[in-house]
VONU-464561 format. One record per atom (N, C-alpha, C): y, z, x; residue in one letter. Coordinates in steps of 0.02 Angstrom, whole numbers, padded with zeros to 5 digits, always signed. Each point is the difference from the previous one (the first is absolute). Example, Ala and Ser with C-alpha at 12.3 -4.5 7.8 and 13.67 -1.06 7.14 Angstrom:
BEGIN
-00284+00390+00660A
+00059+00000-00045A
+00060+00000+00045A
+00053-00036-00018S
+00059+00003+00042S
+00055+00037-00039S
This chain:
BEGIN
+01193+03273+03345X
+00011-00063-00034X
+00029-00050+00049X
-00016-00071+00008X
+00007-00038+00049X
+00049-00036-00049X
+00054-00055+00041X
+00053-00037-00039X
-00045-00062+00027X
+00014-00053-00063X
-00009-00059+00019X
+00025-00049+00059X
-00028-00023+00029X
+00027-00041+00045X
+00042-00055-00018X
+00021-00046+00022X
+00047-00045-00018X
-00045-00053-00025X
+00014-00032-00086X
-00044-00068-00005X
+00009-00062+00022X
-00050-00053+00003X
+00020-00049+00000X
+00050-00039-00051X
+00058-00054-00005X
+00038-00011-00006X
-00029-00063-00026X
-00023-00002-00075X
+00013-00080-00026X
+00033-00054+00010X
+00002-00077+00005X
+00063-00024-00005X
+00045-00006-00046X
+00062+00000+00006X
+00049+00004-00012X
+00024-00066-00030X
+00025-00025-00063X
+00025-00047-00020X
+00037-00041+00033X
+00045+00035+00030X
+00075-00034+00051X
-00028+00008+00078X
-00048+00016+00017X
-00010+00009+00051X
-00052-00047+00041X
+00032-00032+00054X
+00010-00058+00060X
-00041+00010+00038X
-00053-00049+00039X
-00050-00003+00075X
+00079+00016+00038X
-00006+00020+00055X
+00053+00002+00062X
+00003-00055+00021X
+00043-00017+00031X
+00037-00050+00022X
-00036-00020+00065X
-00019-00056-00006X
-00034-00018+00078X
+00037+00000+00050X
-00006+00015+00069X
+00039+00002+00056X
+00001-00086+00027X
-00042-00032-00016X
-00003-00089+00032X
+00079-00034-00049X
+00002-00053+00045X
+00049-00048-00047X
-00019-00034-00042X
+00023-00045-00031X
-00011-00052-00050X
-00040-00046+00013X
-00010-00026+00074X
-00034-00054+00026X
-00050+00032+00037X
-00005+00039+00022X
-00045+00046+00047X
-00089-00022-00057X
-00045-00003+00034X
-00066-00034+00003X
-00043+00054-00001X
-00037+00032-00014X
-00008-00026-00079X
+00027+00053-00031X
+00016-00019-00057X
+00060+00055-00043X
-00045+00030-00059X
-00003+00060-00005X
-00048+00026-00047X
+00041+00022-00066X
-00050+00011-00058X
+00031+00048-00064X
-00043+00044+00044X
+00059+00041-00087X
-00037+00090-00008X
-00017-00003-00063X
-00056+00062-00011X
-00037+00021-00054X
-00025+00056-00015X
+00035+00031-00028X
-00026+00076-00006X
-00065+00016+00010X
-00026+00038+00047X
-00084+00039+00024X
-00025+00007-00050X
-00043-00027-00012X
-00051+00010-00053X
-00056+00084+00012X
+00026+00010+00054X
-00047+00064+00038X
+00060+00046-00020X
+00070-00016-00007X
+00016+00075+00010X
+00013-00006-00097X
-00012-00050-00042X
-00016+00009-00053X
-00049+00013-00045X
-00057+00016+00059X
-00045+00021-00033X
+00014+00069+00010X
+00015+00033+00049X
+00009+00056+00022X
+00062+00053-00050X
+00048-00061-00049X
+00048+00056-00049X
-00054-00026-00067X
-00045-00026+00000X
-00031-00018-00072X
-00069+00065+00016X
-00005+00017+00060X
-00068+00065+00012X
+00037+00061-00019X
+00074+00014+00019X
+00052+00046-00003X
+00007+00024-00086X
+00010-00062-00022X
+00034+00004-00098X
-00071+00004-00021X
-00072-00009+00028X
-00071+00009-00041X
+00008+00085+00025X
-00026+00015+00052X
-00017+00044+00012X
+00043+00077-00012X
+00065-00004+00005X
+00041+00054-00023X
-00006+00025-00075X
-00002-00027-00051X
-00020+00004-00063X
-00058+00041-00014X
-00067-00023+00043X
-00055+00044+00000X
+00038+00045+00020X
-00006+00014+00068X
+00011+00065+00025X
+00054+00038-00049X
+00033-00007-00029X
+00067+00023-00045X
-00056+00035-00074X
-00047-00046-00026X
-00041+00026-00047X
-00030+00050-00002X
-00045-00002+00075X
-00046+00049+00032X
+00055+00071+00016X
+00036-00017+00013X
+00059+00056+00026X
+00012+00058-00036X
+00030-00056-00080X
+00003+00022-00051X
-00043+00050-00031X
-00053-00034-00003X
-00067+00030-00036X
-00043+00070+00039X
+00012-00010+00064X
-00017+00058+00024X
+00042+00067-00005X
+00067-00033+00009X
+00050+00074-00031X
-00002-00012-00057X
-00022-00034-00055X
+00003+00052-00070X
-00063+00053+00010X
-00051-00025+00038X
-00059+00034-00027X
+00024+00057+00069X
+00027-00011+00046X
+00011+00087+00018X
+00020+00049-00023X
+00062-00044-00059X
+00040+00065-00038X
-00051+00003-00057X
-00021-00042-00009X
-00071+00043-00069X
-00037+00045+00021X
-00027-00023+00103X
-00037+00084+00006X
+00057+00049+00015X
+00051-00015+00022X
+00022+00070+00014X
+00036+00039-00056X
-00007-00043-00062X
+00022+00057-00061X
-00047+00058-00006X
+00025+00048-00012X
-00048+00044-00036X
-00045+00009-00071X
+00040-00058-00034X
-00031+00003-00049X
-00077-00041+00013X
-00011-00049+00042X
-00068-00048+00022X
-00024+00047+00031X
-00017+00063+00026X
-00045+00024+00036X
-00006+00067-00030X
-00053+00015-00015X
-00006+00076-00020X
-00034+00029+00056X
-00049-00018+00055X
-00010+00018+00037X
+00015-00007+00060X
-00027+00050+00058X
+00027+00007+00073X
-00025-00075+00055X
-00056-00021-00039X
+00001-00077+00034X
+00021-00057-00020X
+00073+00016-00044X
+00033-00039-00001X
+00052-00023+00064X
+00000+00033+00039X
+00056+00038+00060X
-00054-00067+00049X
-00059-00011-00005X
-00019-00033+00057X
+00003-00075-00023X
-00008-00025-00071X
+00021-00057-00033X
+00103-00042+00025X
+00017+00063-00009X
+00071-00010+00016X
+00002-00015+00094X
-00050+00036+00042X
+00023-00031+00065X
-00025-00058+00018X
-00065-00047-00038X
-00024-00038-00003X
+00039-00059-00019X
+00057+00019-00045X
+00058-00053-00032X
+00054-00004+00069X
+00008+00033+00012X
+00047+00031+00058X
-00030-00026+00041X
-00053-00018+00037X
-00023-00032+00054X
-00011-00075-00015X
-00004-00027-00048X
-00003-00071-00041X
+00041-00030+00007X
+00063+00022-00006X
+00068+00000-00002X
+00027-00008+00080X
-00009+00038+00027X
+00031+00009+00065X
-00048-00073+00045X
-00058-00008-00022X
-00038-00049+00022X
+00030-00090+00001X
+00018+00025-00088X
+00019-00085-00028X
+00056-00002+00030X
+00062+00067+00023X
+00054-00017+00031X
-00007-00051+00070X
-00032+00037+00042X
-00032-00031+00056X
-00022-00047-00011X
-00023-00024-00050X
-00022-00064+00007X
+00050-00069-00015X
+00036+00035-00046X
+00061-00057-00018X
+00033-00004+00031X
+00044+00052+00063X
+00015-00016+00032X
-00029-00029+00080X
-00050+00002+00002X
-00028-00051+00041X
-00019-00083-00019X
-00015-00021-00053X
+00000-00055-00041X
+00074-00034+00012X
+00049+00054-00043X
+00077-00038+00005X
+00013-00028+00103X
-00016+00041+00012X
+00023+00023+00068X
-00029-00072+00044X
-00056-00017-00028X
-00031-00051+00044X
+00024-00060-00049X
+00015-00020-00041X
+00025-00045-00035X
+00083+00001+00015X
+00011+00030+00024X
+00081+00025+00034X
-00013-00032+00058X
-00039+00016+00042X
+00021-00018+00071X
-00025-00077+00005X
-00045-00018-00036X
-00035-00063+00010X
+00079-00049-00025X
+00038+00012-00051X
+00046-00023-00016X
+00065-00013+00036X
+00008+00064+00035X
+00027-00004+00066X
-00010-00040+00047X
-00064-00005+00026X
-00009-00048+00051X
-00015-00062-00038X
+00005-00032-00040X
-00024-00052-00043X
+00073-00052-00016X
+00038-00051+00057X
+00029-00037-00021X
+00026-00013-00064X
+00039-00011-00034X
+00033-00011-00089X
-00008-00068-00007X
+00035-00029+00051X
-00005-00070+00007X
-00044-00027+00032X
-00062-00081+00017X
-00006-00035+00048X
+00024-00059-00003X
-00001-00029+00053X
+00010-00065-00006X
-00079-00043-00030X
+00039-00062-00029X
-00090-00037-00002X
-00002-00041+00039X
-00060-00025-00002X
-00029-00025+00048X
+00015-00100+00002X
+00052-00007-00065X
+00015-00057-00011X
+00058-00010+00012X
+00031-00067+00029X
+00049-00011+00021X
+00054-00001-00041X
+00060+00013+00005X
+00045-00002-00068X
+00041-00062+00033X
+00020-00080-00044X
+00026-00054+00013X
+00064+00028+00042X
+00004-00061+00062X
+00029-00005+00012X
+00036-00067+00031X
+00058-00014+00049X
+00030-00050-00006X
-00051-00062+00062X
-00002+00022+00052X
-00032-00062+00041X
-00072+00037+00004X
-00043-00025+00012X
-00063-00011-00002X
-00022-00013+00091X
């Protein structure tokens, strides 16, 4: 079983662009605006976990339905059950490669940019 990687991080109500390193008068003085890239990247995170959580779900009920004894009266039931068992171990691998790359892209993916428009300032 693989652990999730770390998600991306919505914004935050109370939470501030960083503080520019220029002064007050310093030319040209930019805003900030939260990445629209690394918000797409926690809106792929909150779609896509849900599936995978369904699928997850649904494949372990139906393992423990084959591996009751009461669902199988016969001996090829035993090959139905490794077929669930390999389904399973598959979709793991796969979610955690999905999370994993939506993890790192987030990682390297700025929170903040600056834009590309000047934010007023005093002399011109």
């Amino acid at each position: 079983m693989y652990v999730d990687p770390p998600a991306p991080k919505a914004r935050q109500r109370d939470e501030t662009p960083p503080i520019s390193s220029t002064g007050p008068l310093d030319n040209p003085q930019r805003a900030w605006e939260f990445n629209p890239d690394y918000q797409r990247l926690v809106v792929a995170w909150n779609t896509v976990l849900p599936q995978l959580e369904a699928l997850r779900t649904i494949l372990d009920k139906a393992y423990a339905l084959a591996k009751s004894p009461q669902t199988w009266d016969a001996p090829v039931g035993e090959r139905y059950v490794k077929d669930i068992r390999e389904w399973r171990t598959r979709l793991s691998v796969y979610r955690h490669a999905v999370l994993t790359a939506i993890s790192d892209e987030a990682a390297d993916t700025p929170r903040w940019i600056q834009t590309t428009a000047s934010a007023p300032h005093a002399f011109q």
